[in-house]
Every structure is written in structure tokens, then in C-alpha cells.
C-alpha positions, -999 to +999 in steps of 0.1 A: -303-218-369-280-230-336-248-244-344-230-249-308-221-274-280-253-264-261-289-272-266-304-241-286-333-231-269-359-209-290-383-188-268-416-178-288-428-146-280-464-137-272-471-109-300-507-109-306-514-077-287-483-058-306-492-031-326-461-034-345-463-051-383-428-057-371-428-072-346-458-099-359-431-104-382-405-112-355-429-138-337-440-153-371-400-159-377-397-171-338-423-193-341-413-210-371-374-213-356-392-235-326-405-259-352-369-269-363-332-263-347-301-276-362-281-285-325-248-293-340-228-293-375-196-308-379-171-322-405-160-362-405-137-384-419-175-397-440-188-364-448-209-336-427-225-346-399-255-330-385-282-332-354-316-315-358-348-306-341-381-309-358-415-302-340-443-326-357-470-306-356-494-337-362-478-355-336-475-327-312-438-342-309-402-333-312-380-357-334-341-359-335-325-366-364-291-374-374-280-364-407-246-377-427-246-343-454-283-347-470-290-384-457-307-397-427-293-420-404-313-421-378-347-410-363-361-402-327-397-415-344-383-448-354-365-468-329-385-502-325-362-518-345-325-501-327-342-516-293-352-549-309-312-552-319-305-551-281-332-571-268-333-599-294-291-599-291-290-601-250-319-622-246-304-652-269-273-654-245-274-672-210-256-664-180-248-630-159-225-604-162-225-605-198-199-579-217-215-563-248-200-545-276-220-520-296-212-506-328-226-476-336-238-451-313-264-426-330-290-414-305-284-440-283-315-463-283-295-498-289-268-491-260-297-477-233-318-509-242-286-532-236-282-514-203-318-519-194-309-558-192-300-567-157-277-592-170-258-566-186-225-557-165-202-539-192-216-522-225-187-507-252-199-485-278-179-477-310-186-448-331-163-432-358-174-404-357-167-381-324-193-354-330-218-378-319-201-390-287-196-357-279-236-350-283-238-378-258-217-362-229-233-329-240-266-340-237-274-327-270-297-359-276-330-368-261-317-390-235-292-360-227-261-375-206-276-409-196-250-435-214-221-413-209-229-413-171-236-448-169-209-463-150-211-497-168-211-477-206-174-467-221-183-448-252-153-452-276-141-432-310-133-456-332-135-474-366-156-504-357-147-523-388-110-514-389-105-528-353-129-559-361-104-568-389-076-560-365-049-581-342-056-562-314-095-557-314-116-535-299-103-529-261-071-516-268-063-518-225-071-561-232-059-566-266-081-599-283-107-590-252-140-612-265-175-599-256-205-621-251-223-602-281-212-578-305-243-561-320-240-538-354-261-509-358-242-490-385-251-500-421-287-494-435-280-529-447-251-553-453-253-542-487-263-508-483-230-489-467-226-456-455-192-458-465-165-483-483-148-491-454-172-518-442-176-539-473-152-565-466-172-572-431-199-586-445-182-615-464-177-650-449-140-640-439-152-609-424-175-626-403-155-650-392-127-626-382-153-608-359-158-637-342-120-636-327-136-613-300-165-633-294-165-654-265-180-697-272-215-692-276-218-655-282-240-635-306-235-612-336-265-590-343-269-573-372-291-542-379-315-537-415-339-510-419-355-539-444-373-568-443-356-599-435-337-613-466-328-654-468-292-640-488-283-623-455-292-654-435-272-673-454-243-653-456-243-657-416-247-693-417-212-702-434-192-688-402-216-691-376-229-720-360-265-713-363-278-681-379-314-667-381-334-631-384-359-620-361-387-596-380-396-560-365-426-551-371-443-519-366-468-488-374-454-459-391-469-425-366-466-405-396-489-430-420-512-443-393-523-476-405-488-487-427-466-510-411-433-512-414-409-541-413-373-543-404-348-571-392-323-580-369-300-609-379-285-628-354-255-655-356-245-678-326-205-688-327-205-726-319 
């Protein structure tokens, strides 16, 4: 197993023609190493953090993962729904040169689909955890350096919740800077948290509070790796002028033939 701030690169080597019981051994142990690399381990303020390799042998594919100690927070394989934050979020807003606040980094999928919006001037992205913006200047992720040399992308180590319920807000160069959307890739689900520190967000006071740094007419997008829920919906419609959840629907490349559905919640401030 790799644990440094390079990609680990396993080379398999040919040992059909060795004579050597050894050395069949060796290639047997190389091989299997190529089908899975741990790239990076690190402690957080949440728990151990960790970014692996697996080769899908049935898929003839490499997956990322992201790990917080034995739970999975994100997946190469399944990113339908990360995109679907971004698109469904930037395509409910009018205008050019929007500003867009992410929270949440992971591998990256929801910030490189914002940018891919030519209305899109400014992304931020807000991650507590700094292994995983440093996997993004590394290039330890499939998309290697892309976001981190993006001009328009600022990549920022922060508590997203803490500095929604802040004063201040999120920019701390404009203090109370307002974004045209503010989308929320962090939580499996508004009641499923990866950590305490979020469950006061998700209320109608939270909500409402967020919207301090939303500019008239600006989304909130929220992220569930479930199908949509009217409880949710209606939580969003007390602060926000209208409120509403978009389905994401898709096959499963490990079940061919399952579907799976996901949502991204979306409130407009009035």
C-alpha cells in the first residue's frame, strides 16, 4: 500500500517465463497491488480520511474512492447525481457572470460541472477537510490538477456550515459577499450527517440564515444520495420563495439493469 503526496504507480511484472516459485509469487503479489492503491491517509478534525484505487475487473475500470475511517463518501462510478447538483443549480438562474459557491469538494465532479457552464465566471469551493484540497493541487484525483488550475476556481479550507451561520460569511476578503447559488454536496442527506456540526443547517432558521449570502433570486441546491422526499421539500419551502426537487435517475454499472434514484433540492430566494 502507497501512503504519500504522489500518485503510487504499481508496475506488474511479466513473470510467466521465470523459473523461480519466487518470483511467481512476487508477480502474483504485484498484480494483486495494481488492482487496489490507497493514494493518501490522513487524520481530520471528523475522523481518518482516506483516497483509494480499485481496478473493476468487470468493468475493466479504475474507481476513486473517498473514505471518512470505514465509510464511503464518494465514488468515481457514481457521479450522475454530483453533476446533476451543478447543472440543475446553474441552469435555474438567468443572467451572466454568475458567482457560485460550492460546499464540498470530494473528487471534484460538482465544481468541474459548474465550470463547464459558460455563464459561470467565479466558482468557490469549501471543504473542511484540507487532505482533500491538497489531492486536488496534487493531482491525486482523476481529474488530477484541473479545478486547482482553473483560474475562475478558489478552492477554500473551511467549515461550510460554521461560516454559513457566521457574520462574516464565506469570503473572508468581502465579508457578507452573496453568490448567485450556493449548492451543498456534503451530507448523505439532510438528516443523514457526516458529522454534528451541520444539524442546525437544515432547520428553517438555518436556511434562512444561508440565504444572507444569496443574492435576490438565487438558488440553494441540496445534494441526497436518496430519492426525493416531500419532508425535505417542505422544509425548503418555509424560507424560500419557491422550493422543489429534481429526480436523478440512473443505472447502477455494477447491477446492470437496477436503477438508481437520487435528488437534488433546490430553493429560489424571492
Amino acid at each position: 500500500m502507497c501512503r504519500r503526496s504522489a500518485p503510487c504507480r504499481n508496475i506488474v511484472p511479466d513473470c510467466r517465463n521465470s523459473p523461480l516459485p519466487m518470483a511467481l509469487l512476487n508477480c502474483h503479489a504485484a498484480a494483486m497491488s495494481s488492482l487496489f492503491e490507497e493514494l493518501d491517509y490522513a487524520p481530520t478534525p471528523i475522523g481518518a480520511i482516506s483516497l483509494r484505487r480499485r481496478h473493476i475487473l468487470s468493468l475493466q475500470t479504475d474507481v476513486f474512492e473517498i473514505l471518512l475511517g470505514e465509510e464511503h463518501l464518494m465514488s468515481s462510478l457514481f457521479t450522475a447525481s454530483e453533476v446533476a447538483l451543478a447543472d440543475k443549480g446553474v441552469t435555474a438562474l438567468t443572467g451572466e457572470k454568475l458567482d457560485v459557491l460550492v460546499g464540498g469538494l470530494g473528487l471534484g465532479y460538482t465544481a468541474k460541472a459548474v465550470l463547464a457552464h459558460d455563464s459561470v465566471s467565479g466558482l468557490d469551493v469549501v471543504d473542511l477537510l484540507e487532505p482533500v484540497i491538497r489531492w486536488h493541487r496534487e493531482g491525486l484525483v482523476p481529474m488530477g490538477t484541473e479545478l486547482a488550475d482553473d483560474p475562475r476556481c478558489r478552492l477554500i479550507e473551511g467549515d461550510f456550515f460554521a461560516l454559513a451561520a457566521s457574520q462574516a460569511g464565506f469570503d473572508a476578503q468581502k465579508p457578507g459577499r452573496q453568490y448567485d447559488a450556493i449548492l451543498i454536496d456534503i451530507d448523505h442527506t439532510p438528516e443523514r450527517l457526516l458529522h454534528s456540526g451541520s444539524k442546525g443547517f437544515y432547520t428553517a432558521e438555518g436556511l434562512r440564515a444561508v440565504q444572507r449570502f444569496l443574492k435576490p433570486g438565487g438558488i440553494v441546491g441540496l445534494w441526497s444520495d436518496e430519492a426525493p422526499d416531500d419532508a425535505i421539500v417542505a422544509l425548503l419551502a418555509d424560507p424560500f420563495d419557491a422550493a422543489w426537487v429534481e429526480p436523478v435517475v440512473f443505472e447502477n454499472p455494477l447491477q446492470p439493469g437496477r436503477e438508481v434514484t437520487q435528488s437534488v433540492y433546490l430553493g429560489r430566494k424571492g
